[in-house]
C-alpha positions as CSV (number, residue, x, y, z in Angstrom):
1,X,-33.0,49.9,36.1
2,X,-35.3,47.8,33.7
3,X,-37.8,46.4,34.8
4,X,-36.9,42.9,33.5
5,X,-33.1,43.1,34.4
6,X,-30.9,41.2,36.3
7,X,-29.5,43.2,38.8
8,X,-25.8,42.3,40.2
9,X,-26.9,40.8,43.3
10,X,-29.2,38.4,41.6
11,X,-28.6,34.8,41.3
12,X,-28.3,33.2,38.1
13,X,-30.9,30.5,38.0
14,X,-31.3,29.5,34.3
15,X,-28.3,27.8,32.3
16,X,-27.8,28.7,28.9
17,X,-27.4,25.6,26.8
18,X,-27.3,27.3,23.5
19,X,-23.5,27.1,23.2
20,X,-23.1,23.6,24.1
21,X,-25.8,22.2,21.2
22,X,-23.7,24.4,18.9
23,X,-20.7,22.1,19.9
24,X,-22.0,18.9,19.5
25,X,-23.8,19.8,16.3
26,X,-20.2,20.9,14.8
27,X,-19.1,17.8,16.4
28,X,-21.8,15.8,14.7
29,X,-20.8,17.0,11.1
30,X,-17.3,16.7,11.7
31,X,-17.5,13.1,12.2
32,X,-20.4,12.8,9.3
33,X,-17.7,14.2,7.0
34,X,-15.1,12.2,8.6
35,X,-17.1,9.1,7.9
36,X,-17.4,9.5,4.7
37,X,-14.3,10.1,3.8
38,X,-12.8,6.7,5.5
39,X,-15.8,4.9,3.4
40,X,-14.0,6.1,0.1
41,X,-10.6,5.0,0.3
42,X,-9.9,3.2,-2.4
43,X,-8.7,-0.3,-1.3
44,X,-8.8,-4.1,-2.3
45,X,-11.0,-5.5,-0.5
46,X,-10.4,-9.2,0.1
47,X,-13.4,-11.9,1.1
48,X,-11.3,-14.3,2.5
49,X,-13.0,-17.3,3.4
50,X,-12.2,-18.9,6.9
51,X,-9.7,-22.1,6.5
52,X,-11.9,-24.2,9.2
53,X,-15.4,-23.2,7.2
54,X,-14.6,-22.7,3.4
55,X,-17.0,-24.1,1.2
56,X,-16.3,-26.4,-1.8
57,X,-15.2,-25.3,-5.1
58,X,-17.9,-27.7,-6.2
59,X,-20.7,-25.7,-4.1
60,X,-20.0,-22.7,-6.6
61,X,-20.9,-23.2,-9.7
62,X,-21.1,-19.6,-11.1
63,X,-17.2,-19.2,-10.7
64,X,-14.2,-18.9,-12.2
65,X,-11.3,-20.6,-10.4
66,X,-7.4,-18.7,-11.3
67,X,-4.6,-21.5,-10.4
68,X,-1.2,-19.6,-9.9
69,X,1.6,-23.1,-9.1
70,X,5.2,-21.6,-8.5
71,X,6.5,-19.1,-10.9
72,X,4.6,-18.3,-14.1
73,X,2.4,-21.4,-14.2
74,X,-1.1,-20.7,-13.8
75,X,-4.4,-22.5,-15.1
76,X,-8.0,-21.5,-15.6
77,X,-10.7,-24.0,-14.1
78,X,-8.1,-26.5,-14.1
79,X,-7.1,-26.1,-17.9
80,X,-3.3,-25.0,-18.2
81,X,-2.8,-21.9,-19.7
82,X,0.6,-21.6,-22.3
83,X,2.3,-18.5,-23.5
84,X,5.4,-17.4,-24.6
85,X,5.2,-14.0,-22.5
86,X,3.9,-12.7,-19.3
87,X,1.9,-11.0,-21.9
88,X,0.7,-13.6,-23.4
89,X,-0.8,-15.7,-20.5
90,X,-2.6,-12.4,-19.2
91,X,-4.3,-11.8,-22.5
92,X,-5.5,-15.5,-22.5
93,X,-6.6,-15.1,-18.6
94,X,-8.4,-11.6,-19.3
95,X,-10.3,-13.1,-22.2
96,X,-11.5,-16.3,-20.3
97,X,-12.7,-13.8,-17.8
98,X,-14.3,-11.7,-20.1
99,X,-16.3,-14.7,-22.0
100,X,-17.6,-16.0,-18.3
101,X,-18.7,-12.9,-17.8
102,X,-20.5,-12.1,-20.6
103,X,-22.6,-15.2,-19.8
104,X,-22.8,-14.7,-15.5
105,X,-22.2,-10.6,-14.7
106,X,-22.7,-12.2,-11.1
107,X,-19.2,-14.0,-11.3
108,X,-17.4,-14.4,-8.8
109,X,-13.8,-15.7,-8.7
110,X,-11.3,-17.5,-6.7
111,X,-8.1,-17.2,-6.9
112,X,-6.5,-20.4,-5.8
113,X,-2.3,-20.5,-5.5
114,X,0.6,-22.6,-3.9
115,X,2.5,-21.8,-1.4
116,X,5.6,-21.5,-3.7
117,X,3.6,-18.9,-5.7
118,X,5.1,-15.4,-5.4
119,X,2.0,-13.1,-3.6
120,X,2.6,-10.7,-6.3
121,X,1.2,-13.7,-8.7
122,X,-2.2,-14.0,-6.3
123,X,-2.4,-10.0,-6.3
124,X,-2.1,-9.6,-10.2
125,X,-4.8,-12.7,-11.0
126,X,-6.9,-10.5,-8.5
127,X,-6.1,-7.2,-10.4
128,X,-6.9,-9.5,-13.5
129,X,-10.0,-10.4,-12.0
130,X,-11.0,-7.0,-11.5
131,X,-10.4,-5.2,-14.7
132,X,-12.2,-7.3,-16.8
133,X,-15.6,-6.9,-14.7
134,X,-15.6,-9.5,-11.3
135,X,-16.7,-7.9,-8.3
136,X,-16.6,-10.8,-5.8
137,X,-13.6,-12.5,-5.7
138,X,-12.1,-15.3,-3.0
139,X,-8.9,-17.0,-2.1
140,X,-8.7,-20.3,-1.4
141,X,-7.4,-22.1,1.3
142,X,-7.7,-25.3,2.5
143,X,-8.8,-26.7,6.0
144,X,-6.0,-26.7,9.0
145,X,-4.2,-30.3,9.4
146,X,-6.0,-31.9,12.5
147,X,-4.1,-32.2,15.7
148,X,-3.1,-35.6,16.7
149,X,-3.7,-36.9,20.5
């Protein structure tokens, strides 16, 4: 026998930890990695203002307000915006966008449409909105009706 052996009849008195640190550490970096990966799914993020809270479209001056009323009627700031084509009325948005942000890269815009507008109308003034360079973006609502009593 060795000196420094365990013999059968001996009690085990130390616990090896060594296997469960090697567990949590590949624990550790599969949620790190997991983590990550959630983080980069490409989505549209939405900052939706709260109904009861919203601030004023007066309150922001460095923004560009996108009207969408019913079906293909939309307006820029409150300016109506003609076309013959779909085509048309998006080059004329795109290019207001452009201009206001060429002179405030800090932009931010707010999509503002009816209930009769089509959501596909709100999501392609957003897609508008960012192609050609706005990074915050908002859709407007307007405060609850109070309840009476």
């Amino acid at each position: 026998m060795a000196a420094g052996g365990l013999d059968e009849d001996d009690e085990i008195t130390g616990i090896n930890i060594t296997p469960m640190v090697d567990i949590i550490l590949v624990l550790l970096v599969i949620f790190m990695v997991t983590t990550t990966t959630i983080n980069q799914i490409e989505g549209m993020e939405v900052d939706k203002p709260d109904a009861a809270s919203g601030k004023n479209l007066g309150e922001l001056p460095q923004s560009i307000v996108l009207v969408c009323r019913g079906e293909d009627e939309f307006a820029i700031d409150g300016e109506p915006v003609a076309g013959d084509s779909a085509e048309a009325v998006d080059s004329q948005i795109a290019a207001a966008i452009k201009a206001r942000v060429a002179q405030n890269p800090e932009l931010q815009g707010i999509v503002n449409c009816d209930t009769k507008a089509q959501v596909g109308a709100m999501v392609h003034l957003i897609d508008l909105l960012r192609e050609n360079g706005v990074t915050k973006y908002a859709i407007a609502t307007e405060p609850p009706p109070r309840a009476e009593g």
